[in-house]
mmCIF file as gemmi writes it, N, C-alpha and C atoms, coordinates in Angstrom:
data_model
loop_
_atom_site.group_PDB
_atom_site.id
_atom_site.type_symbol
_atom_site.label_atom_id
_atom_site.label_alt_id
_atom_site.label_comp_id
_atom_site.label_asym_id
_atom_site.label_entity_id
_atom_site.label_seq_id
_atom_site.pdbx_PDB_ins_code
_atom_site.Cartn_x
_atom_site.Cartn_y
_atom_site.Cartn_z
_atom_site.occupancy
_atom_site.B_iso_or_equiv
_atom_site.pdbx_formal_charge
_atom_site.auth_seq_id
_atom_site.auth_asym_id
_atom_site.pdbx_PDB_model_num
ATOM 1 N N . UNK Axp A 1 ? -87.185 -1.009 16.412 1 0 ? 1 A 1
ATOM 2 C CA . UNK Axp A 1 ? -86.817 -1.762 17.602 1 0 ? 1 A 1
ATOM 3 C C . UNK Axp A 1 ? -87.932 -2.74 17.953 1 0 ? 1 A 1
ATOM 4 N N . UNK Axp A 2 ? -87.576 -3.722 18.209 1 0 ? 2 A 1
ATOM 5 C CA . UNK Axp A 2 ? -88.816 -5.13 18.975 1 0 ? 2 A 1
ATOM 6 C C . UNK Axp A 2 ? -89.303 -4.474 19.85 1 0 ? 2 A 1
ATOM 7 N N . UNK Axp A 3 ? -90.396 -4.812 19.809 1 0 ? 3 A 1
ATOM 8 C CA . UNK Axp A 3 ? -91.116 -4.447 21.397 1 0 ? 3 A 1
ATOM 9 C C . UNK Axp A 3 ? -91.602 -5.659 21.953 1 0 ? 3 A 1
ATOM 10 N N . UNK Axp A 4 ? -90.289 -6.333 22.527 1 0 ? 4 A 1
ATOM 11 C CA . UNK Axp A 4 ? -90.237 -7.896 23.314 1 0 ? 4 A 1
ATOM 12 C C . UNK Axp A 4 ? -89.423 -7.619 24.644 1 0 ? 4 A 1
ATOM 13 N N . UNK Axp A 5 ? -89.696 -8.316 25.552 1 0 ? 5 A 1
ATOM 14 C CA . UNK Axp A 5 ? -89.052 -8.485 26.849 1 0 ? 5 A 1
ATOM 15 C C . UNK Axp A 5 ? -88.066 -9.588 27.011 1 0 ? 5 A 1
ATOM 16 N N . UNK Axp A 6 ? -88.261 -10.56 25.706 1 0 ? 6 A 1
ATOM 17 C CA . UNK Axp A 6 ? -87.664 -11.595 25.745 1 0 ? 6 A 1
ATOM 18 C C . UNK Axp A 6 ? -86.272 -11.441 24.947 1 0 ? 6 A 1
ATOM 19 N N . UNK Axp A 7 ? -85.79 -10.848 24.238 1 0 ? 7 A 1
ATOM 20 C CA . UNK Axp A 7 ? -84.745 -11.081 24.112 1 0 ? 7 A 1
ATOM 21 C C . UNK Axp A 7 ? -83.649 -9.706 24.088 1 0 ? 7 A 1
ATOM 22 N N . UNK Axp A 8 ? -82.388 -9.578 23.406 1 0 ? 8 A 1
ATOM 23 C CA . UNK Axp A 8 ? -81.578 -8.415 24.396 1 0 ? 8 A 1
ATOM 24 C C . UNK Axp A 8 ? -80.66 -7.929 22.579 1 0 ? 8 A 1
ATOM 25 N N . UNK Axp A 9 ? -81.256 -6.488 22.368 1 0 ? 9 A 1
ATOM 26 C CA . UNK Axp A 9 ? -80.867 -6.189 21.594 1 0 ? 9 A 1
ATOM 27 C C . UNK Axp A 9 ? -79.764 -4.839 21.616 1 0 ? 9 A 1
ATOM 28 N N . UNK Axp A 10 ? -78.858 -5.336 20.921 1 0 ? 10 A 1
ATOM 29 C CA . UNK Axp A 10 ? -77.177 -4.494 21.093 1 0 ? 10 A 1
ATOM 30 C C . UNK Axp A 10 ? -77.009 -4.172 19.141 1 0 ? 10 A 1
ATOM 31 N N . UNK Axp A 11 ? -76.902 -3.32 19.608 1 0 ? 11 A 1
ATOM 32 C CA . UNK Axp A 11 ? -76.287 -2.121 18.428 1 0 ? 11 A 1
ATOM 33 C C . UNK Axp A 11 ? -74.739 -2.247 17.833 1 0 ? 11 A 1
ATOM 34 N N . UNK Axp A 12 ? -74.627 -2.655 17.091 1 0 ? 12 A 1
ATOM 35 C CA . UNK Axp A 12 ? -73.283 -2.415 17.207 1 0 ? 12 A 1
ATOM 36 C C . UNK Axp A 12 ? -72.899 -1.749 15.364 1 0 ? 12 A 1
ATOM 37 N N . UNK Axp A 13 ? -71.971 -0.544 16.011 1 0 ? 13 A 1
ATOM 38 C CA . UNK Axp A 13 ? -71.879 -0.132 14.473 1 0 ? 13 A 1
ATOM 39 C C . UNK Axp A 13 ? -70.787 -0.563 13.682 1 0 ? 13 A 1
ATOM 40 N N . UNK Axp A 14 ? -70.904 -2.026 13.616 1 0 ? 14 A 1
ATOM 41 C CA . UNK Axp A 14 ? -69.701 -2.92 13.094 1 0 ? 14 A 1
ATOM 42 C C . UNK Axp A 14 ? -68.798 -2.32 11.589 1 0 ? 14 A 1
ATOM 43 N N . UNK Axp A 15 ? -69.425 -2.273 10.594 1 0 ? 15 A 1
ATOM 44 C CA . UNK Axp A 15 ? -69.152 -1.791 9.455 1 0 ? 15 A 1
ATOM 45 C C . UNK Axp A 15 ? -68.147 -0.45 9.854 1 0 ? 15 A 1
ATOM 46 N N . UNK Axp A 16 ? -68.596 0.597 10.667 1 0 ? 16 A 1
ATOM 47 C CA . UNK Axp A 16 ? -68.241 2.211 10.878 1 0 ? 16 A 1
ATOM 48 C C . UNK Axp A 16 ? -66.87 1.504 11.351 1 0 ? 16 A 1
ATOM 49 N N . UNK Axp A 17 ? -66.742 0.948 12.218 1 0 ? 17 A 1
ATOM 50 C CA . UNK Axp A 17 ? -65.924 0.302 13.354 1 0 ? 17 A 1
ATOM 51 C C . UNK Axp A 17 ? -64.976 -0.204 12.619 1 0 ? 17 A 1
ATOM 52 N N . UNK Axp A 18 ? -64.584 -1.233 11.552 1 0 ? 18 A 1
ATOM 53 C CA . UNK Axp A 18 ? -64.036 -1.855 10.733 1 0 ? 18 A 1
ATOM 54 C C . UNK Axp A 18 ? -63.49 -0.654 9.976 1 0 ? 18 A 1
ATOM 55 N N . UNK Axp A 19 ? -64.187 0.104 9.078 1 0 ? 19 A 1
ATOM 56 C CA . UNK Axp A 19 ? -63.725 0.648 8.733 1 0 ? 19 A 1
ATOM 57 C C . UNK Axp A 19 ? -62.755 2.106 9.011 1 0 ? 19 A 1
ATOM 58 N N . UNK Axp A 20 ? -63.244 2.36 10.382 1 0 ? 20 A 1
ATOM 59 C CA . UNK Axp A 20 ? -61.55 2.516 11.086 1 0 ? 20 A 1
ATOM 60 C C . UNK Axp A 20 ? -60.572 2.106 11.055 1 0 ? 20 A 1
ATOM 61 N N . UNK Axp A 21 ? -60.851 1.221 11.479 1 0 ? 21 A 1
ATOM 62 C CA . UNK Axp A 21 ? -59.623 0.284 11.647 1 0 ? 21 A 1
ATOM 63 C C . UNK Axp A 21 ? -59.049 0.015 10.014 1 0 ? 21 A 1
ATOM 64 N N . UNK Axp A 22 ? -59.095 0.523 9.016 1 0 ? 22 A 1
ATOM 65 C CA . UNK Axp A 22 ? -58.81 0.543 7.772 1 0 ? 22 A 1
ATOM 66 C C . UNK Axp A 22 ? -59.058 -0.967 6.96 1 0 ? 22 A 1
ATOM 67 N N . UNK Axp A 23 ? -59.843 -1.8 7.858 1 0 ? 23 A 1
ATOM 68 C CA . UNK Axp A 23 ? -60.373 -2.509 6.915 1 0 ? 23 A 1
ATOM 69 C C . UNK Axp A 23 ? -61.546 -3.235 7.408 1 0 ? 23 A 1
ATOM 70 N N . UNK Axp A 24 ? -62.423 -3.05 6.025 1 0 ? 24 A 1
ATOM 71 C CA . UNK Axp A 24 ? -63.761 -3.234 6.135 1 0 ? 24 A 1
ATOM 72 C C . UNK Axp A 24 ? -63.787 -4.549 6.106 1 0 ? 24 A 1
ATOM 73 N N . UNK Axp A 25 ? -63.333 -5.305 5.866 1 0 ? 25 A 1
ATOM 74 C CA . UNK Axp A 25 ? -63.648 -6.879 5.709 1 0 ? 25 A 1
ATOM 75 C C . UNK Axp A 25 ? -63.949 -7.236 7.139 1 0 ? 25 A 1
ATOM 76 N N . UNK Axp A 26 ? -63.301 -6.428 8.041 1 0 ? 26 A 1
ATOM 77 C CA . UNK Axp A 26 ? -63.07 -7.007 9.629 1 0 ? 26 A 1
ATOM 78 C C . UNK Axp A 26 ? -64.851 -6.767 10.52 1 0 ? 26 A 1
ATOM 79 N N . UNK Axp A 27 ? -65.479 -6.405 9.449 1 0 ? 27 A 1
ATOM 80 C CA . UNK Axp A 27 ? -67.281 -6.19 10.596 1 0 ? 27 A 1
ATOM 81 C C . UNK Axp A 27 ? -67.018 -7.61 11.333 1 0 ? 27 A 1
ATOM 82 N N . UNK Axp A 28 ? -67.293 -8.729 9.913 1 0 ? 28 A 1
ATOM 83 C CA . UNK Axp A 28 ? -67.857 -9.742 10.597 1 0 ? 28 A 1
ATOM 84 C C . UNK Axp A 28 ? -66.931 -10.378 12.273 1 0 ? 28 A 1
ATOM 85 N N . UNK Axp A 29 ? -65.557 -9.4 12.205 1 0 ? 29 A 1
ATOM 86 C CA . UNK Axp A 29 ? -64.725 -10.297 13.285 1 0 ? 29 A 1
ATOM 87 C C . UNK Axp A 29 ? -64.829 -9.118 14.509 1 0 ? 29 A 1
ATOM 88 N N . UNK Axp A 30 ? -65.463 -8.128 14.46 1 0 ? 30 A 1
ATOM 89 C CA . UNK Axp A 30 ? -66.003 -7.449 14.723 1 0 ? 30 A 1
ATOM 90 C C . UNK Axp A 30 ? -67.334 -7.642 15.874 1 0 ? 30 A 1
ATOM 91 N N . UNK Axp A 31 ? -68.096 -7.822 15.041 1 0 ? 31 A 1
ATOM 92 C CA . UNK Axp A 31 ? -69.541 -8.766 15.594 1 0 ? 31 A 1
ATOM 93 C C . UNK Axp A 31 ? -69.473 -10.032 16.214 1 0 ? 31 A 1
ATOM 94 N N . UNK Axp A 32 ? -68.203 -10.783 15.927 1 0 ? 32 A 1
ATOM 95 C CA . UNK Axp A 32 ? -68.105 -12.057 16.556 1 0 ? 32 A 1
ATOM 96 C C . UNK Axp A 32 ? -67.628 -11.382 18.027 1 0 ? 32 A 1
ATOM 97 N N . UNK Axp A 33 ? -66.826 -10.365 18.037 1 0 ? 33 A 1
ATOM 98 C CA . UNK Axp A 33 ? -66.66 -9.85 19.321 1 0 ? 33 A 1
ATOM 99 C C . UNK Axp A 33 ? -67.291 -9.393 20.345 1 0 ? 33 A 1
ATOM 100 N N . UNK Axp A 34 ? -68.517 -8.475 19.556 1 0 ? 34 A 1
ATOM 101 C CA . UNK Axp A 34 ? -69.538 -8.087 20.38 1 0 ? 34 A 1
ATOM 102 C C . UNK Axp A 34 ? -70.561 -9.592 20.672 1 0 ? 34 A 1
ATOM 103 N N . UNK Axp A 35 ? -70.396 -10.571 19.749 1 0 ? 35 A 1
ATOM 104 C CA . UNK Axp A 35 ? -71.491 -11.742 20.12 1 0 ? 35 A 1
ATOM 105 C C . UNK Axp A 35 ? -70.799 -12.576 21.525 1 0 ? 35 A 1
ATOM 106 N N . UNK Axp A 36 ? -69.024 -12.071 21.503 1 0 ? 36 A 1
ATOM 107 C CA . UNK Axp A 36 ? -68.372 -12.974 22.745 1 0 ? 36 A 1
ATOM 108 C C . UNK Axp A 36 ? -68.328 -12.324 24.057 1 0 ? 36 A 1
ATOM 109 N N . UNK Axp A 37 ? -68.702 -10.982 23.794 1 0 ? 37 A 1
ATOM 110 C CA . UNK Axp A 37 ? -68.613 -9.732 25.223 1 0 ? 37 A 1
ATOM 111 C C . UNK Axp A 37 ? -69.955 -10.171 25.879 1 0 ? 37 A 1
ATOM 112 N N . UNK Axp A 38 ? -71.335 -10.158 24.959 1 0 ? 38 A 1
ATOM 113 C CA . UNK Axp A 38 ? -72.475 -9.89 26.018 1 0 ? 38 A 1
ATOM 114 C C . UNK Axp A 38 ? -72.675 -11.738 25.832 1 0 ? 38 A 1
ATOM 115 N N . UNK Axp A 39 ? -72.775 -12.485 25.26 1 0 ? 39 A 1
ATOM 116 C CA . UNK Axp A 39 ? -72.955 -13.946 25.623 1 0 ? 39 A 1
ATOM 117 C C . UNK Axp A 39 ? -72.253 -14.956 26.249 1 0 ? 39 A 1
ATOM 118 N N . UNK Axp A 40 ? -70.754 -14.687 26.564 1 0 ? 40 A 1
ATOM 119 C CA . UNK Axp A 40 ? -70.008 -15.061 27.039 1 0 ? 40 A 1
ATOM 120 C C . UNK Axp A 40 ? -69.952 -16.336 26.468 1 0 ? 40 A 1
ATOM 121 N N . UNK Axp A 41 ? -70.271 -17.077 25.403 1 0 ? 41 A 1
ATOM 122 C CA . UNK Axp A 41 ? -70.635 -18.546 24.827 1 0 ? 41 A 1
ATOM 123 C C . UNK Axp A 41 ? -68.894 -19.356 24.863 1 0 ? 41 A 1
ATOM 124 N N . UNK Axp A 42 ? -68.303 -18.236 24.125 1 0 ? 42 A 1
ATOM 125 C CA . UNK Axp A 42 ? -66.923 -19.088 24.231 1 0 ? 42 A 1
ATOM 126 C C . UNK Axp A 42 ? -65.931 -18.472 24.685 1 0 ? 42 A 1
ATOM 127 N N . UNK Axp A 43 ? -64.464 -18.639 25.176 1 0 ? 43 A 1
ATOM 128 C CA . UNK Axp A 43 ? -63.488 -17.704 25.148 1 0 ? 43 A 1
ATOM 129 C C . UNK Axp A 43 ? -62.887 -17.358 24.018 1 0 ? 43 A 1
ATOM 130 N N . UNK Axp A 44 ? -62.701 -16.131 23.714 1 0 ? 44 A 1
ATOM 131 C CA . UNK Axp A 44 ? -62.085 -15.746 22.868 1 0 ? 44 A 1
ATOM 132 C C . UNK Axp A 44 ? -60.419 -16.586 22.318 1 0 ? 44 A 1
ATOM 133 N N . UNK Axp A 45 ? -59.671 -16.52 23.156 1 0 ? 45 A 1
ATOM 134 C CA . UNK Axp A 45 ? -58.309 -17.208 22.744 1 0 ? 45 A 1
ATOM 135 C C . UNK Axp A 45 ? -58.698 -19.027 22.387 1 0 ? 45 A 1
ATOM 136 N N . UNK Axp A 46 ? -59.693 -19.366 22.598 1 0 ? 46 A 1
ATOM 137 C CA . UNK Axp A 46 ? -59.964 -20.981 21.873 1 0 ? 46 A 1
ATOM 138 C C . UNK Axp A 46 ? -60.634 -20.604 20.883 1 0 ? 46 A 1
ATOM 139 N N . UNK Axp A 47 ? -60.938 -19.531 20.053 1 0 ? 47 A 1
ATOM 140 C CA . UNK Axp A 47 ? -61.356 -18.796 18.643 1 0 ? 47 A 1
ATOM 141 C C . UNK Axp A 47 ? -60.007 -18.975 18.205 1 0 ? 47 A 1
ATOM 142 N N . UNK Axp A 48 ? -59.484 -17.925 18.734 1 0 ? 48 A 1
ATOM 143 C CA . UNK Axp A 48 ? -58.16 -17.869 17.849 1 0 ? 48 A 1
ATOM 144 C C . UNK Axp A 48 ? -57.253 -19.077 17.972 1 0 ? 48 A 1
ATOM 145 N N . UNK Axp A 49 ? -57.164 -19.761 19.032 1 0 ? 49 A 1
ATOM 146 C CA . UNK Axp A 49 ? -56.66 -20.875 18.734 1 0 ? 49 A 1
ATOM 147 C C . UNK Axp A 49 ? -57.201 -21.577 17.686 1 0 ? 49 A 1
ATOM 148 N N . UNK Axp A 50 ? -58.047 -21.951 17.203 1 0 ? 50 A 1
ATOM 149 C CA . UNK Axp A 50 ? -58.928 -22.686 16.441 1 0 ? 50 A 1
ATOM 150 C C . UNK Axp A 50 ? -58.331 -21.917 14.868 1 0 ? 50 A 1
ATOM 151 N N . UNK Axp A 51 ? -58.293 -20.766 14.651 1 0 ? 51 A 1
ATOM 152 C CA . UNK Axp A 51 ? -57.869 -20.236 13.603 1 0 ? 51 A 1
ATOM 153 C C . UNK Axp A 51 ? -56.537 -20.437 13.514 1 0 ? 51 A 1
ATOM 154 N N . UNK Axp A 52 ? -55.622 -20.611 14.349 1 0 ? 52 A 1
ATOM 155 C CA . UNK Axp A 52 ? -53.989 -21.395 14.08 1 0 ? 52 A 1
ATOM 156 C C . UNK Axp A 52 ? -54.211 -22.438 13.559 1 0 ? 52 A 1
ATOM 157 N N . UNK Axp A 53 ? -55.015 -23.404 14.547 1 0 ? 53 A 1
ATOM 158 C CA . UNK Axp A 53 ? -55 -24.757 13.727 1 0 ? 53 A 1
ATOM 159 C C . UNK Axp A 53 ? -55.137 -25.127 12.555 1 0 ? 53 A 1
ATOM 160 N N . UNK Axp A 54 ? -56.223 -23.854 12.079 1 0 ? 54 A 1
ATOM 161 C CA . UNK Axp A 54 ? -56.522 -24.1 10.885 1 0 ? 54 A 1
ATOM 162 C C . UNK Axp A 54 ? -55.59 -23.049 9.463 1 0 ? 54 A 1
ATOM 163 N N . UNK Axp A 55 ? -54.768 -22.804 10.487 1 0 ? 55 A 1
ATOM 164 C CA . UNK Axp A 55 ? -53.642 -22.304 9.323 1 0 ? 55 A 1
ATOM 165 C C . UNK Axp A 55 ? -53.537 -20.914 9.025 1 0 ? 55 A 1
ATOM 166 N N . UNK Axp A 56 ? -54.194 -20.379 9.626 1 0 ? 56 A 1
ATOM 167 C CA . UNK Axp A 56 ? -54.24 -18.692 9.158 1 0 ? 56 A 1
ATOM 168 C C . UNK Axp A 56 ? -53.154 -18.369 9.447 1 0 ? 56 A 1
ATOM 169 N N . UNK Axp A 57 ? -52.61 -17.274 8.628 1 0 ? 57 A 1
ATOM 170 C CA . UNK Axp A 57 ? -51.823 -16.668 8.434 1 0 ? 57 A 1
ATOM 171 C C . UNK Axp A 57 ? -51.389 -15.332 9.998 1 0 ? 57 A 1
ATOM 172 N N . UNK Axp A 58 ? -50.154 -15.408 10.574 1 0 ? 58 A 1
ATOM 173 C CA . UNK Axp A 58 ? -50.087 -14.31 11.717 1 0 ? 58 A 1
ATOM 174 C C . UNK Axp A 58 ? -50.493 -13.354 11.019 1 0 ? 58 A 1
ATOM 175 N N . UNK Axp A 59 ? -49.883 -12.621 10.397 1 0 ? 59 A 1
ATOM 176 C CA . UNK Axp A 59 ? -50.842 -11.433 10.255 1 0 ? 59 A 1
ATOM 177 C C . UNK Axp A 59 ? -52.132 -11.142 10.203 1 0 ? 59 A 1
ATOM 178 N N . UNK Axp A 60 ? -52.939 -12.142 9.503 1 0 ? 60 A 1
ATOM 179 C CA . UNK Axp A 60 ? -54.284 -11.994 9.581 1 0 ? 60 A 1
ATOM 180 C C . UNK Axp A 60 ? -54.849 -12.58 10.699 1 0 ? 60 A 1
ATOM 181 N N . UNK Axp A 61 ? -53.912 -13.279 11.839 1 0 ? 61 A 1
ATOM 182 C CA . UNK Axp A 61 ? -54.342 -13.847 13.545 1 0 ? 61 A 1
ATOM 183 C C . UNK Axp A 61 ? -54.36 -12.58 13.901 1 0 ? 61 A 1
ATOM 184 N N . UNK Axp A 62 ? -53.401 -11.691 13.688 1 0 ? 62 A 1
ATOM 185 C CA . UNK Axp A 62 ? -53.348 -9.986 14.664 1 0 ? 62 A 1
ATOM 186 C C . UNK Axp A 62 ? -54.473 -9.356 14.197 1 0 ? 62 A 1
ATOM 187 N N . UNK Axp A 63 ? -54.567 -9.138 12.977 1 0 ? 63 A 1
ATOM 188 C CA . UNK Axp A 63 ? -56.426 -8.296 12.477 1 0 ? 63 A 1
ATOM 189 C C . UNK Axp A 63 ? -57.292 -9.043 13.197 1 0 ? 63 A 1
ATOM 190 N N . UNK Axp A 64 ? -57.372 -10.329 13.043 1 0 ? 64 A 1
ATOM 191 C CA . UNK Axp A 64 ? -58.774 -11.048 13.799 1 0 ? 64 A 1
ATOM 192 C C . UNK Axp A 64 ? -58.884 -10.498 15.124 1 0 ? 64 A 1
ATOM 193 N N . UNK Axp A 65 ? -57.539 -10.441 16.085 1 0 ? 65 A 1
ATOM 194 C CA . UNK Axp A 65 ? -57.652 -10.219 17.608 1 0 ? 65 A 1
ATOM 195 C C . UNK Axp A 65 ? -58.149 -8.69 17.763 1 0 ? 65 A 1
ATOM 196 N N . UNK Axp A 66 ? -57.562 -8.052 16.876 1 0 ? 66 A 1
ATOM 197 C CA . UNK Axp A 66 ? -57.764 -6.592 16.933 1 0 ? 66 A 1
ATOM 198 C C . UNK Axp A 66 ? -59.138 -6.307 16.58 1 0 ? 66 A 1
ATOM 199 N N . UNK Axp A 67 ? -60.069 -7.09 15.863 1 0 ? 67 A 1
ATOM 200 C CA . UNK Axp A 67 ? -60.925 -6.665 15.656 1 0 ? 67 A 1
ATOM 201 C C . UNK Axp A 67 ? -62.144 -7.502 16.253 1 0 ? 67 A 1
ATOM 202 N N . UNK Axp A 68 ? -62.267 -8.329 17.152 1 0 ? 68 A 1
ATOM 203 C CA . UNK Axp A 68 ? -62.605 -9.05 17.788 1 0 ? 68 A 1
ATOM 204 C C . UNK Axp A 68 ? -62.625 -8.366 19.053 1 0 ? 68 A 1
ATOM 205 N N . UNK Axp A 69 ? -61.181 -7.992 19.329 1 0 ? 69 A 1
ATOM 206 C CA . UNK Axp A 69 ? -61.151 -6.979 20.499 1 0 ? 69 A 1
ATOM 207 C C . UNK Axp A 69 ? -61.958 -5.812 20.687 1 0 ? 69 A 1
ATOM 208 N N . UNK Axp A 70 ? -62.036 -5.325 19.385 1 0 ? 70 A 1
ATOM 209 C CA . UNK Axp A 70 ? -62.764 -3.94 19.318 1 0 ? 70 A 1
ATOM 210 C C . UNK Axp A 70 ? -64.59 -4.505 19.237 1 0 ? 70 A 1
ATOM 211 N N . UNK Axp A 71 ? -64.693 -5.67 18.697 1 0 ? 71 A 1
ATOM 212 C CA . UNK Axp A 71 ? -66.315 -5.573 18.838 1 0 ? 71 A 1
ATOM 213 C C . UNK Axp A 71 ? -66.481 -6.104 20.447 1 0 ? 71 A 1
ATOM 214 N N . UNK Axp A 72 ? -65.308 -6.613 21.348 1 0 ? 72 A 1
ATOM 215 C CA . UNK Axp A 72 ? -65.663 -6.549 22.816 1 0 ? 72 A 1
ATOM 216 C C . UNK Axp A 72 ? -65.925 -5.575 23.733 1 0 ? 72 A 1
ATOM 217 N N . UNK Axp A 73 ? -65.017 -4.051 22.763 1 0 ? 73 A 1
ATOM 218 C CA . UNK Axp A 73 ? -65.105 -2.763 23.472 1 0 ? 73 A 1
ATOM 219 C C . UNK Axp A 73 ? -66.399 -2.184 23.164 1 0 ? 73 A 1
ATOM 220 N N . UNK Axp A 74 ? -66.768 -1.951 22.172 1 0 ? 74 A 1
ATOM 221 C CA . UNK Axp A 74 ? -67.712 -1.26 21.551 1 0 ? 74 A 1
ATOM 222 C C . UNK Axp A 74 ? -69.096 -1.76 22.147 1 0 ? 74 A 1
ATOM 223 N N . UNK Axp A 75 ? -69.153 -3.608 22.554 1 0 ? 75 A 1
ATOM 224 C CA . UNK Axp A 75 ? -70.509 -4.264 23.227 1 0 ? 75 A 1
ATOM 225 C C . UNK Axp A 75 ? -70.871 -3.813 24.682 1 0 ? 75 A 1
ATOM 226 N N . UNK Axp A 76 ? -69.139 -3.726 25.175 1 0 ? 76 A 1
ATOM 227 C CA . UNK Axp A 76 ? -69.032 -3.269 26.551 1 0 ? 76 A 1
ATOM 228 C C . UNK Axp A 76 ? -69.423 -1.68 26.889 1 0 ? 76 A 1
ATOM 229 N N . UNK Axp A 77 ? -69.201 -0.785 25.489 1 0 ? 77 A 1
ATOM 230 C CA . UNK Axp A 77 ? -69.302 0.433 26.151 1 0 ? 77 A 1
ATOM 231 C C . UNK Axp A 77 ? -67.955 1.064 26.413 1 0 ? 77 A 1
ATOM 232 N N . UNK Axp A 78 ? -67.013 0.093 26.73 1 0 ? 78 A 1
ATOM 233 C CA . UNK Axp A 78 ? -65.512 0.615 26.877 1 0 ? 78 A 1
ATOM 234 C C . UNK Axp A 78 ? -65.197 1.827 25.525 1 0 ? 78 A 1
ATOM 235 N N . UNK Axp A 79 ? -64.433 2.814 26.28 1 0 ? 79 A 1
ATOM 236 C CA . UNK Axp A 79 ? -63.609 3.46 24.898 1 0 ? 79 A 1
ATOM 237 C C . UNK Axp A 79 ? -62.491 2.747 24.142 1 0 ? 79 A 1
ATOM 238 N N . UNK Axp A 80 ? -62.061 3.231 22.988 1 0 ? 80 A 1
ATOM 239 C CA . UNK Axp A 80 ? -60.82 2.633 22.628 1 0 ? 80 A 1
ATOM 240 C C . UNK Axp A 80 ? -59.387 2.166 23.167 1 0 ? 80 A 1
């Protein structure tokens, strides 16, 4: 662990997490979730909007939300 005052370090057991959810590919959408819970930088639905535009497939729009969702729970502390 840093031993800094300056910046804010969150755990997240993305990989474990994904692979619940029966697929591991999903950490990284995962971590983008926990990076949108504690930084608040963007809203989430202009992500996924942004991934329509660019053509993704619905089914793989529902994994992204689902797992996006879950790295918002997991940053928050929320249960499932």
């Amino acid at each position: 662990m840093p031993n800094r005052s300056d910046i804010q370090v969150v755990r997240i057991p993305a990989y474990e997490a994904a692979a619940e959810m029966g697929n591991p590919k999903a950490a990284n959408m995962i971590m983008l979730g926990a990076y949108l819970e504690v930084t608040r930088a963007i809203e989430q639905e202009s992500i996924l909007s942004a991934f329509v535009e660019h053509g993704i497939k619905p089914q793989m729009l529902k994994g992204n939300r689902e797992a996006i969702e879950a790295g918002r729970r997991i940053a928050s502390g929320r249960p499932k």
